[in-house]
C-alpha positions in Angstrom: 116.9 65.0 118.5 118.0 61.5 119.3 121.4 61.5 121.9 123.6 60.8 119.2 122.1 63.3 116.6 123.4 65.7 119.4 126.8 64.4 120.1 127.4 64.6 116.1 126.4 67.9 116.4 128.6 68.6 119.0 131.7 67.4 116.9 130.7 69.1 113.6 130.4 72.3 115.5 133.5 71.5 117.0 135.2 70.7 114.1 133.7 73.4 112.0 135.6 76.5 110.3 134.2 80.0 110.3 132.3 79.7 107.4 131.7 75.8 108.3 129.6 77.0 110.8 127.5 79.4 108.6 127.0 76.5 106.3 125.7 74.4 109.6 122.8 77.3 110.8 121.5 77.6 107.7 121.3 74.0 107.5 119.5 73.4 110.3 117.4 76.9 109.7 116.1 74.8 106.4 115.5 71.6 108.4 113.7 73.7 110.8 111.1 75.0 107.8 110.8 72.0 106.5 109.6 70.8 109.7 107.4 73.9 109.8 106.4 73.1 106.3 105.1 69.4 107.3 103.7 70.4 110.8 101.3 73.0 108.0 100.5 70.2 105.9 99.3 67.9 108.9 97.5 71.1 110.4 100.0 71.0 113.4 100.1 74.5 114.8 102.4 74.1 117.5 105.1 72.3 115.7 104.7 75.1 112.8 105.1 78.0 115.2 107.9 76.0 117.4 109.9 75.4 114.1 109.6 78.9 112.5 110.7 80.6 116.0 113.8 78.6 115.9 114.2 79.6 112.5 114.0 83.3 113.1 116.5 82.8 116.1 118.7 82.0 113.7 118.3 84.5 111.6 119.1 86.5 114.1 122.0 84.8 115.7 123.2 84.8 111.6 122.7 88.5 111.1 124.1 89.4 114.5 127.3 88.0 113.6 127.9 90.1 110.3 130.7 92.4 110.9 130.1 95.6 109.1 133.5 97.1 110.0 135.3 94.8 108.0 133.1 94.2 105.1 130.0 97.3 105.2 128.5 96.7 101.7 128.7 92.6 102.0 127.1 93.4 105.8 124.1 95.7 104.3 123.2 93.2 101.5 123.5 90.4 103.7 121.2 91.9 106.6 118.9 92.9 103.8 118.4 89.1 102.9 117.9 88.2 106.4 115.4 90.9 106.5 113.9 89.9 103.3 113.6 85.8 104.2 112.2 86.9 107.9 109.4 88.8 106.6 108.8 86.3 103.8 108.9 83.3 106.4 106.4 85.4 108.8 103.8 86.0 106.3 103.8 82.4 104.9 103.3 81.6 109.0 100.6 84.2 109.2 98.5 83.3 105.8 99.2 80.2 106.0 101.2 79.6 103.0 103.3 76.3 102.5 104.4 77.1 98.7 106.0 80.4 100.5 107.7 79.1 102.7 109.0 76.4 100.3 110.5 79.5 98.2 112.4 80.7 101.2 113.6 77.2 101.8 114.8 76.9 98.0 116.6 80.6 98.2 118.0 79.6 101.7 119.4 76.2 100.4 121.0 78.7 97.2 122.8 80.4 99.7 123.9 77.6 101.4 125.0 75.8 98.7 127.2 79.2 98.2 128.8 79.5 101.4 129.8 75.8 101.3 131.9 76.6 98.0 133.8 79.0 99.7 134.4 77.0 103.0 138.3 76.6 103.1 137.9 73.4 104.9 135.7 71.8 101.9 138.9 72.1 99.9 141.8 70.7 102.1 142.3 67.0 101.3 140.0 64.4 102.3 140.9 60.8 104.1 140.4 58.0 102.0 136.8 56.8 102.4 136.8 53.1 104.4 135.4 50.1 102.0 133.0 47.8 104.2 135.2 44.7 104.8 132.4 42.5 102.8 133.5 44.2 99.9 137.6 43.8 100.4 136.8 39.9 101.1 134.8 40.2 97.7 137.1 41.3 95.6 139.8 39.0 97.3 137.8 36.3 96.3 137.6 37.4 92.7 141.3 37.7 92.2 141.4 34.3 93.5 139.3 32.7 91.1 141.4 34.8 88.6 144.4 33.3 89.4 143.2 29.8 89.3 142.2 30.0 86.1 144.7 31.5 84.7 
């Protein structure tokens, strides 16, 4: 991770809601397979087992923070899945098996997908999104020509 991959890291963690920040470990838990899926692919052991630990430390850091005081039957299912994608993940490590791990990459990227609908934040307004100045001095120039022919 480049220096400014980090520091944009940094500010969408910074800036990120609750449930933003759900929707940012399981990003980076599918980036992290899909590095694992490549490093299989090229035969690169090392990467693959590097990649699929960080994986399962976010599994873990995703199921330790399930509250099952506030919300038991959402908790149980929800550790279930973890279990479920950990033991899925470790046996397409173990046997070798990219299409596997592809599957949990799909369901995990399902989920994801999920929490990001339900991510307060995704639904306050949005700024306006900037127009590259090329394109302003573009269209200036078309309403000019407009005009003169008009």
């Amino acid at each position: 991770m480049t220096y400014k991959s980090k520091d944009y890291l940094n500010a969408a963690v910074a800036g990120a809601s609750p449930v933003g920040l759900v929707v940012l470990l399981y990003e980076r838990m599918i980036a992290d397979l899909r590095r694992a899926v490549a490093a299989m692919e090229k035969g690169e052991v090392e990467v693959r087992v590097q990649e699929i630990n960080h994986a399962f430390l976010i599994l873990g850091q995703l199921e330790g923070s399930l509250d099952a005081s506030r919300a038991p039957e959402s908790a149980k299912t929800q550790t279930l899945f973890y279990q479920v994608v950990r033991n899925k993940i470790l046996e397409a490590h173990l046997k070798g098996e990219r299409k596997l791990l592809e599957e949990q990459i799909a369901l995990l990227n399902d989920v994801r997908a999920a929490w990001e609908q339900v991510d307060p934040a995704r639904h306050q307004p949005q700024l306006p999104k900037l127009v590259p100045r090329a394109t302003v001095e573009q269209e200036e120039q078309n309403l000019s020509v407009l005009d003169a022919s008009a």
